[in-house]
C-alpha positions as a Markdown table, in Angstrom:
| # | Residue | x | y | z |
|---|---|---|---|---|
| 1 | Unk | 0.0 | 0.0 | 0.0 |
| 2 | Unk | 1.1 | 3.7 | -1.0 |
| 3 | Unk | 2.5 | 4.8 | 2.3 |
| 4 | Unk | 4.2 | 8.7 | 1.1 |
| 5 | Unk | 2.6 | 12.0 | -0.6 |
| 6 | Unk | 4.2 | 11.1 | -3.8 |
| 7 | Unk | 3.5 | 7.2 | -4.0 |
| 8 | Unk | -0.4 | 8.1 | -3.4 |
| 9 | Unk | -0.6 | 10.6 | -5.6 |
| 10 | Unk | 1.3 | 8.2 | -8.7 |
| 11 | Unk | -1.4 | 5.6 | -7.5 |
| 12 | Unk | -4.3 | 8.3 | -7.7 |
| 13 | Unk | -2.5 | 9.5 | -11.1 |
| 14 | Unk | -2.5 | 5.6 | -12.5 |
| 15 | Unk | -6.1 | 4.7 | -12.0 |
| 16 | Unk | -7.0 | 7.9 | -13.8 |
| 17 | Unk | -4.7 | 6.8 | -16.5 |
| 18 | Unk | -6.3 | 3.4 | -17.0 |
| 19 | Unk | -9.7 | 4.3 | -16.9 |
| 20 | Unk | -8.8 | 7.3 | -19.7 |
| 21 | Unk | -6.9 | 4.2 | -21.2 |
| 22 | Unk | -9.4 | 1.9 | -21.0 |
| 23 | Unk | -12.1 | 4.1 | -22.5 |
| 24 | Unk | -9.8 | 4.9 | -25.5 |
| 25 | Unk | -9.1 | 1.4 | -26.6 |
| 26 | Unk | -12.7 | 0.5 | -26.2 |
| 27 | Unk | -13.6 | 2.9 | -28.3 |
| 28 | Unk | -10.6 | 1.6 | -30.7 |
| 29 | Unk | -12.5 | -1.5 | -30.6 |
| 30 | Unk | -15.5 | -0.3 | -31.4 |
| 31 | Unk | -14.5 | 1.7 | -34.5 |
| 32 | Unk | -12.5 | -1.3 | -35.2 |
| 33 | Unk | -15.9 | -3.8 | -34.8 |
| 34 | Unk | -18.0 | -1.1 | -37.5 |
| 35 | Unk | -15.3 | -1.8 | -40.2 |
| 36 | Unk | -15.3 | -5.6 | -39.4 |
| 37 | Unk | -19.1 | -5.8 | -39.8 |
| 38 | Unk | -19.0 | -3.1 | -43.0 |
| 39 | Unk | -16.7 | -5.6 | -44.1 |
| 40 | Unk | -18.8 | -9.0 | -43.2 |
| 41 | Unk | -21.8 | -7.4 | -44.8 |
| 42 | Unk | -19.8 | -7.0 | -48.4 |
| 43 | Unk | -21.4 | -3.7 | -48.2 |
| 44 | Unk | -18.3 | -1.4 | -50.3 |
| 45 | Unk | -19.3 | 2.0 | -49.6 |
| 46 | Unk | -19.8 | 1.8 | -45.6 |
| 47 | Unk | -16.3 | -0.9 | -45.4 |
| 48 | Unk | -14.8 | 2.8 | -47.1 |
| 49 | Unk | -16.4 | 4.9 | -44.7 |
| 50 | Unk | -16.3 | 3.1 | -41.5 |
| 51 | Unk | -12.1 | 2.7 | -42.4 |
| 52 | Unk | -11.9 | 6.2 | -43.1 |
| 53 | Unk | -13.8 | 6.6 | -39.9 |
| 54 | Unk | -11.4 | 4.4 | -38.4 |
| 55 | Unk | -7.8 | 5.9 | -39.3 |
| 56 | Unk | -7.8 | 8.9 | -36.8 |
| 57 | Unk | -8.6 | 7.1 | -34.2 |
| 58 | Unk | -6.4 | 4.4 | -34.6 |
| 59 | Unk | -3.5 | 7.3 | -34.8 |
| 60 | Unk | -4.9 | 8.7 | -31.9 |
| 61 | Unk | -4.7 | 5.4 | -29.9 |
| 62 | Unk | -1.2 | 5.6 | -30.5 |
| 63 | Unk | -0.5 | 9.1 | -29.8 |
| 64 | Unk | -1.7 | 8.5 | -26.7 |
| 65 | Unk | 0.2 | 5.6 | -25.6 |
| 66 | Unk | -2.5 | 3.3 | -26.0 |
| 67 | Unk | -1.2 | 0.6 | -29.0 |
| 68 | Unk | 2.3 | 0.6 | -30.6 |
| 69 | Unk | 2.6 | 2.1 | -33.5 |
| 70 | Unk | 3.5 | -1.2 | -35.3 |
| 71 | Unk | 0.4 | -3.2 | -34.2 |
| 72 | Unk | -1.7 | 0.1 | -35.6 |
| 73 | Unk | 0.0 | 0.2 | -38.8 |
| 74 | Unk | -0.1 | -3.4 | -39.4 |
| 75 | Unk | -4.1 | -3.3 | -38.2 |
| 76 | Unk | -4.5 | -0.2 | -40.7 |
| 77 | Unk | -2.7 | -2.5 | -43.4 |
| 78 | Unk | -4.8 | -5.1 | -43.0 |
| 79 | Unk | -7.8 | -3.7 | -42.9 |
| 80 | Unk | -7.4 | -1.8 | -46.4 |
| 81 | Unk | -6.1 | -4.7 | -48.0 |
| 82 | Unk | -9.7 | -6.6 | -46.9 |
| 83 | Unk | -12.1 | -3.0 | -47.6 |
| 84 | Unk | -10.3 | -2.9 | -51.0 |
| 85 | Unk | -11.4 | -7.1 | -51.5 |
| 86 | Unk | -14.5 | -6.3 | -50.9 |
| 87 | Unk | -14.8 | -3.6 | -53.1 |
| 88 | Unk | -13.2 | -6.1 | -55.8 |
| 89 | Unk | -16.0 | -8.5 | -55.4 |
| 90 | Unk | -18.6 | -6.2 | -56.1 |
């Protein structure tokens, strides 16, 4: 248990931090979740906009802190390589 000033303060500071944290990457998820089901329903124009949707916040997560830039740029990869499929097969 935090016994000084400072080591209550970093403990206050930290669960602030995760719940912020934890809210962002849900929301990540979620963004993430509209292009996946855009995707699923081989519907072109929403996989397009729910991507474009996507992107910022994806950059965001990772201007924050929240992902690694790697695992959002390979993600972000991924996903347009599947949006442009489906826009292929139609």
């Amino acid at each position: 248990m935090a016994n000084t000033v400072q080591s209550k303060k970093r403990a206050r500071q930290s669960e602030t931090r995760y719940a912020i944290n934890k809210a962002r990457r849900s929301r990540i998820r979620t963004f993430l979740r509209k292009v996946e089901e855009a995707i699923a329903s081989g519907d072109q124009a929403a996989a397009a906009e729910a991507f474009k949707n996507a992107q910022p916040e994806l950059a965001r997560g990772v201007s924050k802190g929240v992902l690694h830039k790697n695992t959002v740029s390979r993600k972000l990869s991924r996903l347009a390589s599947r949006v442009k499929a489906v826009a292929a097969k139609a």
